[in-house]
C-alpha positions in Angstrom: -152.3 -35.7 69.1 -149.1 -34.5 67.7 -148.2 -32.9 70.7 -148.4 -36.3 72.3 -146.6 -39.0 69.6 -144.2 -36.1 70.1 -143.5 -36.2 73.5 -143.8 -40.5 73.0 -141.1 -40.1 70.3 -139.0 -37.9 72.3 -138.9 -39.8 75.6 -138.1 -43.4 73.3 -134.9 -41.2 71.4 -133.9 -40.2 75.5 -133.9 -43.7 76.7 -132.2 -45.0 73.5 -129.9 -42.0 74.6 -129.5 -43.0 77.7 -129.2 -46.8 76.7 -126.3 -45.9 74.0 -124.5 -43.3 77.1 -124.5 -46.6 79.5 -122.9 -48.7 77.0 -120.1 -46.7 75.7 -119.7 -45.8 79.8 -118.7 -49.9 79.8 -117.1 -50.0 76.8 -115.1 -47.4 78.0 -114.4 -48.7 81.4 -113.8 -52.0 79.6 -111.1 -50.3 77.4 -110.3 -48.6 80.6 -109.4 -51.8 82.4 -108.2 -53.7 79.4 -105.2 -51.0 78.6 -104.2 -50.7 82.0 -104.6 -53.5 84.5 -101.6 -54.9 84.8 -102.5 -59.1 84.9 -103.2 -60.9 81.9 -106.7 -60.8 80.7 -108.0 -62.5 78.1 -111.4 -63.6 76.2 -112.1 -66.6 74.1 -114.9 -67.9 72.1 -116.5 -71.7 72.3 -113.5 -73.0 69.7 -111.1 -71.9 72.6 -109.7 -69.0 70.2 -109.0 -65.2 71.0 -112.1 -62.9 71.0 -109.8 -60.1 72.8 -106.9 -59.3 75.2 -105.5 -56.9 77.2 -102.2 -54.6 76.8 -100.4 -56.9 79.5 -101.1 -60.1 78.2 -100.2 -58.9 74.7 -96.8 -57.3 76.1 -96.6 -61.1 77.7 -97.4 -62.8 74.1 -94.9 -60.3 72.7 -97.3 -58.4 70.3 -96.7 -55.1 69.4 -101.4 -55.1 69.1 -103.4 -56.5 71.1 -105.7 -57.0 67.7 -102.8 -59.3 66.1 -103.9 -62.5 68.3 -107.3 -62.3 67.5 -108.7 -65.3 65.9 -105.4 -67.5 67.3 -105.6 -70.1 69.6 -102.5 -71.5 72.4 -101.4 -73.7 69.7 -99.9 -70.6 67.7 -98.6 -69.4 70.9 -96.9 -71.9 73.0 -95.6 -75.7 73.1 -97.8 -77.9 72.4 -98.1 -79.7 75.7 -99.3 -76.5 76.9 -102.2 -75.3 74.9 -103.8 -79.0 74.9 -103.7 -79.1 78.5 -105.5 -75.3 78.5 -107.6 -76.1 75.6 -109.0 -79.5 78.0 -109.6 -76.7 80.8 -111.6 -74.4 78.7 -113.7 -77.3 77.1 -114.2 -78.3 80.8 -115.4 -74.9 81.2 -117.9 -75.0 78.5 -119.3 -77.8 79.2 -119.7 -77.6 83.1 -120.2 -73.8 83.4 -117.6 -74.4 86.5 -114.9 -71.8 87.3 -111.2 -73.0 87.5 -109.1 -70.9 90.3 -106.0 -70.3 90.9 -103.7 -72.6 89.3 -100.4 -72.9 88.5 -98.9 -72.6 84.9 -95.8 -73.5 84.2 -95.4 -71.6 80.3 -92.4 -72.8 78.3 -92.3 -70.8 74.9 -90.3 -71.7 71.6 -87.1 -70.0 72.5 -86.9 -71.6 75.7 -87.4 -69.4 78.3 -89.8 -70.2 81.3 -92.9 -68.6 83.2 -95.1 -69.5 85.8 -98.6 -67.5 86.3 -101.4 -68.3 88.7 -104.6 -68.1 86.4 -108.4 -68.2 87.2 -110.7 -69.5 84.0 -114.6 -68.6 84.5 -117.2 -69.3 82.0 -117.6 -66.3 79.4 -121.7 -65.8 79.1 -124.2 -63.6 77.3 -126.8 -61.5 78.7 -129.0 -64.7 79.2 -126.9 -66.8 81.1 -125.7 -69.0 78.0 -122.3 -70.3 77.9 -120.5 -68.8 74.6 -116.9 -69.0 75.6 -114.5 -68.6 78.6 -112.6 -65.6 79.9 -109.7 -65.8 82.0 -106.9 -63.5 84.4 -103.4 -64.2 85.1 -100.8 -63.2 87.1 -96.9 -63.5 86.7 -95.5 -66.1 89.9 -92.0 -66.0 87.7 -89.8 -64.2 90.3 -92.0 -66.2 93.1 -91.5 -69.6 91.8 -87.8 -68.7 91.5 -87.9 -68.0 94.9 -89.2 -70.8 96.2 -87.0 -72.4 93.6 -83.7 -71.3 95.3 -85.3 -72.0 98.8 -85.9 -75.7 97.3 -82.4 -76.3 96.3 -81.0 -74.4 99.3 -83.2 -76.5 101.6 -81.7 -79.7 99.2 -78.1 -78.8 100.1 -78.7 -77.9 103.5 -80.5 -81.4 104.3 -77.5 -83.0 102.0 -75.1 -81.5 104.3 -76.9 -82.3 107.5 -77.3 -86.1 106.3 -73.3 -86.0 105.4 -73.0 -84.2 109.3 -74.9 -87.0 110.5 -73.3 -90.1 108.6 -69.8 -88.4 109.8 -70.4 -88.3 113.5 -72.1 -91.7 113.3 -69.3 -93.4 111.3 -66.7 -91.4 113.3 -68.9 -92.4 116.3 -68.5 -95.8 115.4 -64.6 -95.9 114.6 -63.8 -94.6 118.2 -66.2 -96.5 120.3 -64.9 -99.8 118.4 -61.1 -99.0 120.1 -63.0 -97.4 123.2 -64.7 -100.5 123.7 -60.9 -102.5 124.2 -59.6 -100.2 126.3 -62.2 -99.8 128.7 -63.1 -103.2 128.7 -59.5 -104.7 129.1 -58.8 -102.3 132.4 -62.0 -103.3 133.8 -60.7 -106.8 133.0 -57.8 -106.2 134.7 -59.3 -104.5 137.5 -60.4 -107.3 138.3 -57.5 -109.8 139.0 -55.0 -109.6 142.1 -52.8 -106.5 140.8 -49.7 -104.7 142.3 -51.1 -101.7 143.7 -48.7 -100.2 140.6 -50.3 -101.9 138.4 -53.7 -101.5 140.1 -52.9 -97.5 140.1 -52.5 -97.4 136.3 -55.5 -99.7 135.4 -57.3 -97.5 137.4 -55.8 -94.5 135.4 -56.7 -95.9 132.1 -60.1 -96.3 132.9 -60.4 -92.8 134.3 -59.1 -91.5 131.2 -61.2 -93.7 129.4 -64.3 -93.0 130.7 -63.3 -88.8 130.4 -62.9 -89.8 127.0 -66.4 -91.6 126.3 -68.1 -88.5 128.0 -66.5 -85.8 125.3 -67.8 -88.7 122.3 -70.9 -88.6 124.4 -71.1 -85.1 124.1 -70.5 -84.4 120.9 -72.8 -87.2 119.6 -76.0 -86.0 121.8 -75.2 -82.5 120.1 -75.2 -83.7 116.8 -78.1 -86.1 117.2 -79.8 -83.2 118.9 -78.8 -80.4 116.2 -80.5 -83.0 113.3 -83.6 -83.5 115.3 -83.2 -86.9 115.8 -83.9 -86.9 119.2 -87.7 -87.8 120.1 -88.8 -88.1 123.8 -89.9 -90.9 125.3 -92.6 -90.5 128.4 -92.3 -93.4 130.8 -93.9 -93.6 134.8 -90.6 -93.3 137.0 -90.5 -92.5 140.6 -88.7 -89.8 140.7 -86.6 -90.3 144.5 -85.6 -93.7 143.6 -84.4 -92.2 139.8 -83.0 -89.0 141.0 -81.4 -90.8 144.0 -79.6 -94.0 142.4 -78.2 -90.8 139.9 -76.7 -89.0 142.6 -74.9 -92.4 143.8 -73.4 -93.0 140.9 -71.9 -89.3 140.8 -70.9 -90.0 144.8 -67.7 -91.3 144.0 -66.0 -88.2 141.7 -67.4 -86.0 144.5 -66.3 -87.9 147.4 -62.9 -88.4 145.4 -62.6 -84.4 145.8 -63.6 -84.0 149.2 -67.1 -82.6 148.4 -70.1 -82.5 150.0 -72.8 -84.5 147.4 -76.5 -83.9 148.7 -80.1 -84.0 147.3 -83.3 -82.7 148.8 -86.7 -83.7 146.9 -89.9 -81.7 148.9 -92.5 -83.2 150.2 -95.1 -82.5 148.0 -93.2 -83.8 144.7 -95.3 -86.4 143.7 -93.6 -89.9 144.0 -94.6 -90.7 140.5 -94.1 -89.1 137.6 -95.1 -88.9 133.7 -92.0 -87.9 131.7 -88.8 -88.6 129.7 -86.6 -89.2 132.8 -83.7 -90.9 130.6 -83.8 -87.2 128.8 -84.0 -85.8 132.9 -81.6 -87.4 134.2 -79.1 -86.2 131.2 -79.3 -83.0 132.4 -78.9 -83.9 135.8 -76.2 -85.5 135.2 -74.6 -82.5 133.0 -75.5 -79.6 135.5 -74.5 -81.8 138.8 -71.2 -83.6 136.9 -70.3 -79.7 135.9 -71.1 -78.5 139.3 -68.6 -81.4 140.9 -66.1 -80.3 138.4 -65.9 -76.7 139.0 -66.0 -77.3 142.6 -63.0 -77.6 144.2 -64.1 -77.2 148.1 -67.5 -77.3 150.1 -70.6 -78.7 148.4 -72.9 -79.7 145.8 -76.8 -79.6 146.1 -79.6 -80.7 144.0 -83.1 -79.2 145.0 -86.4 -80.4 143.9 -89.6 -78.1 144.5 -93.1 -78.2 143.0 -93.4 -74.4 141.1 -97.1 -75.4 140.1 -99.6 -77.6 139.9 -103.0 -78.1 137.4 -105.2 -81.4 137.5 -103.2 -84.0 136.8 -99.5 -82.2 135.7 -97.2 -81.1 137.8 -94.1 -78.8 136.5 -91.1 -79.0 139.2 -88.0 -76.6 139.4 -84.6 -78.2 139.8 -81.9 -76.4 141.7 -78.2 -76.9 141.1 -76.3 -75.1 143.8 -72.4 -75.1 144.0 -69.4 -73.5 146.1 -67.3 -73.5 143.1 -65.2 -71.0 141.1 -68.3 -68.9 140.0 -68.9 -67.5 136.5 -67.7 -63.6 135.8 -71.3 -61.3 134.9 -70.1 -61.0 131.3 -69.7 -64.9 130.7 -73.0 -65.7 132.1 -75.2 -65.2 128.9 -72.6 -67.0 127.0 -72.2 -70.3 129.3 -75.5 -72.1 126.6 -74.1 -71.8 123.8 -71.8 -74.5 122.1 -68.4 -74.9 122.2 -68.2 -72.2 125.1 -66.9 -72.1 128.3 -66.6 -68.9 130.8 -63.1 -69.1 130.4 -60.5 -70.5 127.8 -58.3 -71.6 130.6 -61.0 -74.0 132.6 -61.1 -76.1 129.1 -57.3 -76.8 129.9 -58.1 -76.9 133.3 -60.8 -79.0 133.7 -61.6 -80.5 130.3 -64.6 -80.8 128.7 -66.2 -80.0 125.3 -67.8 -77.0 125.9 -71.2 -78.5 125.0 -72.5 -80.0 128.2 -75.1 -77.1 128.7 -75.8 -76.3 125.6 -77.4 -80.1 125.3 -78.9 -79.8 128.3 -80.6 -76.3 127.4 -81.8 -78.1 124.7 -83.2 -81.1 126.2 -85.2 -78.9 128.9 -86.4 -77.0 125.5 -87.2 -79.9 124.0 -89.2 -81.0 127.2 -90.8 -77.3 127.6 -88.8 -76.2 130.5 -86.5 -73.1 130.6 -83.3 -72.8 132.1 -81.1 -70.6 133.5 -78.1 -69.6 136.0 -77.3 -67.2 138.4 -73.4 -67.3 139.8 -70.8 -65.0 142.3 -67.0 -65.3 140.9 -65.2 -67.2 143.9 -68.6 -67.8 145.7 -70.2 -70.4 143.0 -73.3 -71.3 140.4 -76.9 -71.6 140.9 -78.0 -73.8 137.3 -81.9 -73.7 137.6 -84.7 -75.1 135.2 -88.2 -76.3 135.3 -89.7 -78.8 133.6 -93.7 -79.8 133.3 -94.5 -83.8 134.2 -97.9 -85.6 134.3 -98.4 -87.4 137.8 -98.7 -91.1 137.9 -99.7 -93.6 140.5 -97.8 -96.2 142.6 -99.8 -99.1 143.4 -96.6 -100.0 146.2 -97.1 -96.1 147.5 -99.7 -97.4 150.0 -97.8 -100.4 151.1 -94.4 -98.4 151.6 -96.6 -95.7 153.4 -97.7 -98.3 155.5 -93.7 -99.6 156.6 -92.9 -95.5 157.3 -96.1 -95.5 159.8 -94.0 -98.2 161.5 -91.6 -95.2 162.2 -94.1 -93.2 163.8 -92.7 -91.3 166.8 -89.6 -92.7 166.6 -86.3 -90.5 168.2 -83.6 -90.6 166.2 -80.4 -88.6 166.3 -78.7 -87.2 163.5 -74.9 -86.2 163.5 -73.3 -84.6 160.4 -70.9 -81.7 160.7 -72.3 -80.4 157.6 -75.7 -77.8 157.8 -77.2 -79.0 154.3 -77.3 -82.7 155.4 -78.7 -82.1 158.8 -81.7 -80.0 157.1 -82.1 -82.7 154.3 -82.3 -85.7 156.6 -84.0 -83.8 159.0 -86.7 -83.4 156.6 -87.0 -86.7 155.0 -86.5 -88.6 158.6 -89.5 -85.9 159.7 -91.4 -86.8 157.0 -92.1 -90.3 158.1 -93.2 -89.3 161.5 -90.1 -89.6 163.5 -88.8 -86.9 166.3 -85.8 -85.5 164.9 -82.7 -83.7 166.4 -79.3 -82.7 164.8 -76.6 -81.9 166.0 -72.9 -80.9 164.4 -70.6 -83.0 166.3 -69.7 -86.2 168.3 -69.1 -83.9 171.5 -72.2 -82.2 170.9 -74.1 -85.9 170.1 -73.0 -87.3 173.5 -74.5 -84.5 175.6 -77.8 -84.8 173.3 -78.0 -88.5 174.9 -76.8 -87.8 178.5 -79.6 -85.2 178.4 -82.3 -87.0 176.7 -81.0 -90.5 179.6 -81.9 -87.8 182.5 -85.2 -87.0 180.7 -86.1 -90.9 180.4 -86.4 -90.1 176.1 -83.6 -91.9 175.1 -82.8 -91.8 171.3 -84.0 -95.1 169.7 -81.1 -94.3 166.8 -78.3 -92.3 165.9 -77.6 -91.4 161.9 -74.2 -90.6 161.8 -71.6 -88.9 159.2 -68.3 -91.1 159.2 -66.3 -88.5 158.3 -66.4 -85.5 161.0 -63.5 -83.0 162.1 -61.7 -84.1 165.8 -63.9 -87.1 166.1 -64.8 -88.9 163.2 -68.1 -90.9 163.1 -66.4 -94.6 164.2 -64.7 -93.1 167.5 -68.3 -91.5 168.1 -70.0 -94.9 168.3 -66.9 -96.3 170.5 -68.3 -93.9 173.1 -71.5 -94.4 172.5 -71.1 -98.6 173.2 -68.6 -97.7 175.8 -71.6 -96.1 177.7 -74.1 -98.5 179.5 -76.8 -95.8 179.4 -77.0 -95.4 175.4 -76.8 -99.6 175.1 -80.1 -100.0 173.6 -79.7 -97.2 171.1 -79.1 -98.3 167.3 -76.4 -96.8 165.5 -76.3 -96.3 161.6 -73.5 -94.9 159.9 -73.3 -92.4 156.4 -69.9 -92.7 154.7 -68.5 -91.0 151.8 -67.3 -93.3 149.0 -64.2 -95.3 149.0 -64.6 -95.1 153.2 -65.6 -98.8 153.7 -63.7 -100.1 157.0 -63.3 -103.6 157.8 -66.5 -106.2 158.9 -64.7 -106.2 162.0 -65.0 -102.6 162.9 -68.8 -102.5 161.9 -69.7 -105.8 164.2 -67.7 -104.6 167.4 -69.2 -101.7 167.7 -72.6 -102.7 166.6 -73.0 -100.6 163.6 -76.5 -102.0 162.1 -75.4 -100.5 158.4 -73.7 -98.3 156.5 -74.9 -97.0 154.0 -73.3 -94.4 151.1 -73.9 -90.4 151.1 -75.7 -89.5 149.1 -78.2 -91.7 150.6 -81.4 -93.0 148.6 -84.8 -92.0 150.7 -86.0 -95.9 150.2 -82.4 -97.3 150.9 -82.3 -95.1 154.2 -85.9 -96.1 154.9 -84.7 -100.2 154.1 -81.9 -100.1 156.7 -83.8 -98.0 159.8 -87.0 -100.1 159.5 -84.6 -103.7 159.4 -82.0 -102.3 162.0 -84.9 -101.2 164.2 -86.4 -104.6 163.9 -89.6 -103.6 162.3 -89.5 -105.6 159.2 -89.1 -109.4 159.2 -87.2 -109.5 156.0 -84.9 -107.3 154.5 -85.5 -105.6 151.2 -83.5 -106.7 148.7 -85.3 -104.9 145.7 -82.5 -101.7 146.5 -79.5 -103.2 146.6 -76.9 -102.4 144.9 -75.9 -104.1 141.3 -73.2 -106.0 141.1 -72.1 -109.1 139.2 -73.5 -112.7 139.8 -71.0 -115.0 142.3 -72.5 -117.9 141.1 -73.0 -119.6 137.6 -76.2 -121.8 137.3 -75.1 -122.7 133.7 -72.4 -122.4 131.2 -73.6 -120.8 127.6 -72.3 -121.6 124.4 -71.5 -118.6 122.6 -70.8 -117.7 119.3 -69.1 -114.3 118.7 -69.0 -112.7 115.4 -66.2 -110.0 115.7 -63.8 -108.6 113.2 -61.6 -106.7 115.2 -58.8 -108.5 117.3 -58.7 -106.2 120.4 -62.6 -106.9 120.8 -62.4 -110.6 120.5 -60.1 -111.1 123.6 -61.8 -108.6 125.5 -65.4 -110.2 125.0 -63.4 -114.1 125.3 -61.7 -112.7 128.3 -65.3 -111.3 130.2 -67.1 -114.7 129.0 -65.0 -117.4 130.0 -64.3 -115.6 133.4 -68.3 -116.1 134.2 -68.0 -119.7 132.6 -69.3 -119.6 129.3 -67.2 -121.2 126.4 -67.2 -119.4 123.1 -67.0 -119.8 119.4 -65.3 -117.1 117.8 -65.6 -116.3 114.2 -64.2 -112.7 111.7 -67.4 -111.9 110.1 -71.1 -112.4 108.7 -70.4 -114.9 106.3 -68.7 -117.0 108.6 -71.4 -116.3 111.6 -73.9 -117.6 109.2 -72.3 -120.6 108.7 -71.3 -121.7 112.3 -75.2 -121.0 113.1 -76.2 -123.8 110.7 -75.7 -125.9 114.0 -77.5 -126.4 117.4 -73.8 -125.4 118.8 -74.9 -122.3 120.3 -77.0 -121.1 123.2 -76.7 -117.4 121.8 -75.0 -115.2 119.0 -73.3 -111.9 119.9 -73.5 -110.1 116.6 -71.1 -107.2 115.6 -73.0 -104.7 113.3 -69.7 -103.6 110.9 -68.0 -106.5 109.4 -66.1 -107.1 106.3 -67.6 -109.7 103.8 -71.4 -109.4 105.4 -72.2 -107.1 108.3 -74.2 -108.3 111.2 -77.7 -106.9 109.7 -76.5 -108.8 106.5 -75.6 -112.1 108.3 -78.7 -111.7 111.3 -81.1 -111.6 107.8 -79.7 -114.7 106.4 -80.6 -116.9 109.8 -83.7 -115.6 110.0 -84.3 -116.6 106.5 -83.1 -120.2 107.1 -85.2 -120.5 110.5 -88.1 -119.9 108.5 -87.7 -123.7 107.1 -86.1 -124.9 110.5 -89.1 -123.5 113.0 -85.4 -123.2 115.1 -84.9 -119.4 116.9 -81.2 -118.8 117.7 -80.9 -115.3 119.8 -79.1 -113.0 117.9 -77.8 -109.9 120.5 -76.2 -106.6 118.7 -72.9 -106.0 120.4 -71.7 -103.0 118.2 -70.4 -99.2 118.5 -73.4 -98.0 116.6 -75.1 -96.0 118.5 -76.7 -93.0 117.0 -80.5 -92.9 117.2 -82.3 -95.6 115.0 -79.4 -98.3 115.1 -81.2 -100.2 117.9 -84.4 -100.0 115.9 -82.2 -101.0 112.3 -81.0 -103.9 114.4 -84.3 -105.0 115.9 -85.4 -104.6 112.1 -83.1 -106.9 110.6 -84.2 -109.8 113.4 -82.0 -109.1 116.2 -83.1 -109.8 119.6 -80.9 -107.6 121.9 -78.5 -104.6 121.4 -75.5 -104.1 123.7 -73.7 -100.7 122.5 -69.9 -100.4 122.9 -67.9 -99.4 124.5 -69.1 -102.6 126.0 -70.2 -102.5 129.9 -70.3 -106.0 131.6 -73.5 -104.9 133.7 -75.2 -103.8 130.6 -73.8 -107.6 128.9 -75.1 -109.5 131.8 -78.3 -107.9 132.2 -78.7 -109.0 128.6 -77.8 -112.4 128.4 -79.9 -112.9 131.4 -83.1 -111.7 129.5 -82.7 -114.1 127.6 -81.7 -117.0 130.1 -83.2 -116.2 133.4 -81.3 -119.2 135.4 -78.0 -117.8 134.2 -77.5 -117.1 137.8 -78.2 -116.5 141.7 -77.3 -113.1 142.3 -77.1 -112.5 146.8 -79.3 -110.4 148.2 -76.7 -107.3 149.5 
């Protein structure tokens, strides 16, 4: 028996043992962890005051004992504002039995200084899950939220300076386009009226120099725009040949002007419509062709389209730039992207320029998820290459035109161009359609092509001819050609460079059936061989060529708000030529009060005026038309034109927006959206 209560007495005092070992083993630990750890730990009771702390936090509370902030609360710690809002947490706490993590505390103490720490608060229980108080660890953000402190202001100034970049280029944007506006628009004026060929030579000159001018603005404005991220794309459905085509034309000219060789080739298989931002496209087309012309001083200049890959319903397309020019040396290559660089000082006193013409257009093929790049001999020229990802839309008038090119079917046609690149190019678009092709490289060589082809009974149904051919030029060719009985059935068509337009005269004796500008457009070319073949019954008129009305259905009253002097006559001087009459006033104020009346067809609103801008002045009719039931169009003719001023102006109730330097195509079109009998324009 005692042998037994022994052993029962012993084995209670060895788990008691045991029991008191485990708990000093976590008290130690505890002690352990408390001295040590390096975050903030703390323990509170139910009235929110200090049960215990660690070293750290009482190294953080400035206590030389962790023991001294026993019994103390936040209150005898920190401001005020502070310890209520932890004291609601903890409560919170209590009551809920919720966790708080990870929040931010900003700690301001009584001499001033400030903390931050990122605290978790959990519920402080005993053994049988009851709630007696809350326990809590944090950890010092101070040096962080500095950090981000610094990168908060820096990111402050940086956007302040951007905003000031931006205001300066639009108001300096603004201040040149206004005198741009005056001196482009007065030699265009003057151009034309019956001048002296002097005088005609140094109009001509001023609006060269003009427009060279308006480029560089251009240029520097797209950088800047771009360089702020204001530029957003804008994805419309284009067909790409008629886009890319009607861009090359209006490049013709400064090639042709140099003797150059302009030419485009767009492959088969690029679909005919296409999902993108072409307005952004045709920027960089412009750029890398317009540099190409530039830096070319003999040979040619050729744009390439080509599919690189296809998937469902996208299509990405490479674009070739390809030039005979001066070349780029192998250590300028690399550097030709970036602004304000050209691959040599002496071509920007050379040629001109701004340096940033491919550095926007890098961008804008960034922007659209295309790469660029360039490969170029020194003396031998440039290759500028990029792709760029479209979707592929649809044509309802694909079928129809398909239908006119089966027309062709068959059809021999002769093709004369001293010049390889054009004989491959039209050789593949005029195979394309169906038609039996054959080039050849002279007139000589052209003549025995149609002897042979008599004496083989497959006569050539037409000849496309280049104008402008070493020993005999494209004019004396088809003088032989109607000089021969045999070839009298054959129709000729004729390819000119710009500023090569001969007399009527010419074209009717020798039966020329059109002539149409290198480079051509594939629907243009298409237009002229199905009419001059007789296979249509009408001619298309939907390609022609813009050009300014003859003929003036009706006269508009206009009134023109205008501050500057210069602008005034130019405007007075385009308007009354077409037959308008107008009603010229200095500023908002005054534009506000002449539109009390039924006076006016139309207002042409400038933007900056003194005593109430346009925005100012466009509010105030709106405001009164809300009593009249009257609407007066209000069009924005004004040299703001960074991005958002169209939108600003559409905001403040404008109808139109016309940017200066003012263009008298761009004016017209304008007016005429508004009043679609301004005119008859002749089918060309």
């Amino acid at each position: 028996m005692f042998r037994f209560l022994a052993r029962l007495f012993g084995a209670t005092s060895e788990a008691a043992r045991r029991r008191d070992e485990e708990a000093l083993l976590e008290a130690n630990l505890l002690d352990a962890l408390m001295e040590h750890i390096p975050d903030n730990i703390y323990f509170k009771g139910k009235d929110s005051r200090f049960i215990r702390i660690n070293r750290a936090a009482a190294k953080w509370y400035d206590l030389e004992d962790p023991a001294e902030v026993i019994g103390k609360d936040d209150f005898d710690l920190f401001t005020r504002e502070h310890a209520a809002a932890a004291f609601e947490d903890e409560q919170r706490i209590i009551e809920s039995g919720e966790p708080i993590w990870h929040i931010e505390e900003k700690e301001t103490w009584p001499d001033g200084r400030i903390t931050w720490v990122d605290t978790s608060k959990l519920p402080l229980k005993d053994r049988k899950g009851n709630v007696i108080g809350t326990f809590g660890i944090s950890r010092d953000i101070t040096d962080r939220k500095r950090i981000e402190e610094r990168l908060r202001a820096a990111k402050e100034i940086a956007e302040a300076a951007s905003k000031a970049k931006s205001d300066f280029v639009a108001n300096m944007s603004h201040e040149i386009r206004t005198p741009m506006n005056a001196i482009i628009g007065m030699a265009e004026l003057m151009l034309d009226t019956d001048l002296p060929p002097t005088l005609r030579d140094y109009a001509e000159t001023i609006l060269e120099a003009g427009e060279s001018l308006l480029t560089l603005i251009n240029d520097i404005l797209d950088f800047a725009k771009i360089e702020s991220g204001k530029v957003e794309l804008a994805p419309v459905s284009f067909d790409v040949r008629e886009g890319i085509g009607s861009m090359m034309k209006a490049l013709a000219v400064r090639a042709h002007h140099k003797g150059l060789e302009l030419a485009y080739e767009i492959a088969s298989e690029v679909p005919q419509v296409l999902v993108g931002d072409f307005c952004r496209l045709r920027q960089v087309l412009v750029n890398l062709v317009g540099n190409a012309i530039k830096f070319t001083e003999d040979g040619e200049v050729v744009l390439e389209v080509r599919v690189a890959s296809t998937a469902n319903d996208a299509v990405k397309l490479e674009f070739r730039v390809q030039d005979t020019g001066i070349g780029i040396p192998p250590d300028k290559v690399r550097h030709v992207f970036e602004e304000f660089e050209q691959a040599d000082k002496s071509t920007t006193r050379r040629y001109g320029g701004t340096g940033l013409g491919l550095t926007i257009a890098q961008r804008l093929v960034e922007m659209m998820g295309g790469s660029i790049g360039v490969e170029s001999v020194v003396g031998k020229g440039s290759v500028f290459q990029f792709t760029v990802g479209f979707g592929v839309g649809h044509d309802d008038a694909l079928a129809s035109a398909e239908g006119e090119r089966g027309h062709l079917q068959g059809t021999r046609v002769l093709v004369v161009d001293d010049n390889a690149t054009n004989r491959r190019i039209l050789a593949e678009m005029l195979g394309n359609w169906g038609m039996l092709v054959t080039t050849v490289s002279s007139a000589d060589s052209a003549l025995d092509a149609m002897a042979a082809s008599h004496e083989q009974s497959t006569p050539y149904s037409l000849v496309l001819s280049d104008v402008h051919m070493p020993d005999i030029d494209g004019y004396s060719l088809a003088a032989s050609i109607r000089a021969d009985s045999r070839f009298d059935a054959a129709v000729i068509i004729m390819l000119t460079s710009g500023g090569m337009q001969p007399d009527a005269d010419i074209l009717a004796d020798l039966r020329i059936a059109a002539q149409l500008t290198k480079p051509v457009k594939q629907s243009d070319l298409q237009t002229a061989i199905i009419t001059a073949l007789g296979l249509a019954d009408q001619p298309h008129c939907g390609n022609a060529s813009r050009s300014l009305p003859a003929l003036t259905k009706r006269s508009l009253r206009i009134l023109l708000a205008e501050d500057s002097i210069v602008n005034q006559k130019l405007a007075v001087g385009l308007l009354t030529k077409w037959g308008h009459h107008v009603h010229v006033v200095c500023n908002g104020e005054e534009a506000v009060a002449a539109g009390d009346s039924d006076e006016h067809d139309v207002v042409l609103m400038d933007v900056e005026m003194p005593v109430m801008d346009g925005l100012q002045a466009t509010r105030a009719i709106r405001l009164r038309e809300q009593t009249t039931g009257r609407h007066l169009p209000i069009i924005a003719m004004t040299a703001h034109a960074m991005t958002g001023d169209r939108e600003k102006c559409a905001a403040a109730g404008m109808d139109g927006y016309v940017s200066k330097p003012m263009r008298q195509h761009e004016l017209y079109q304008t007016l005429a959206m508004f009043f679609p009998d301004l005119s008859e324009v002749a089918c060309h």
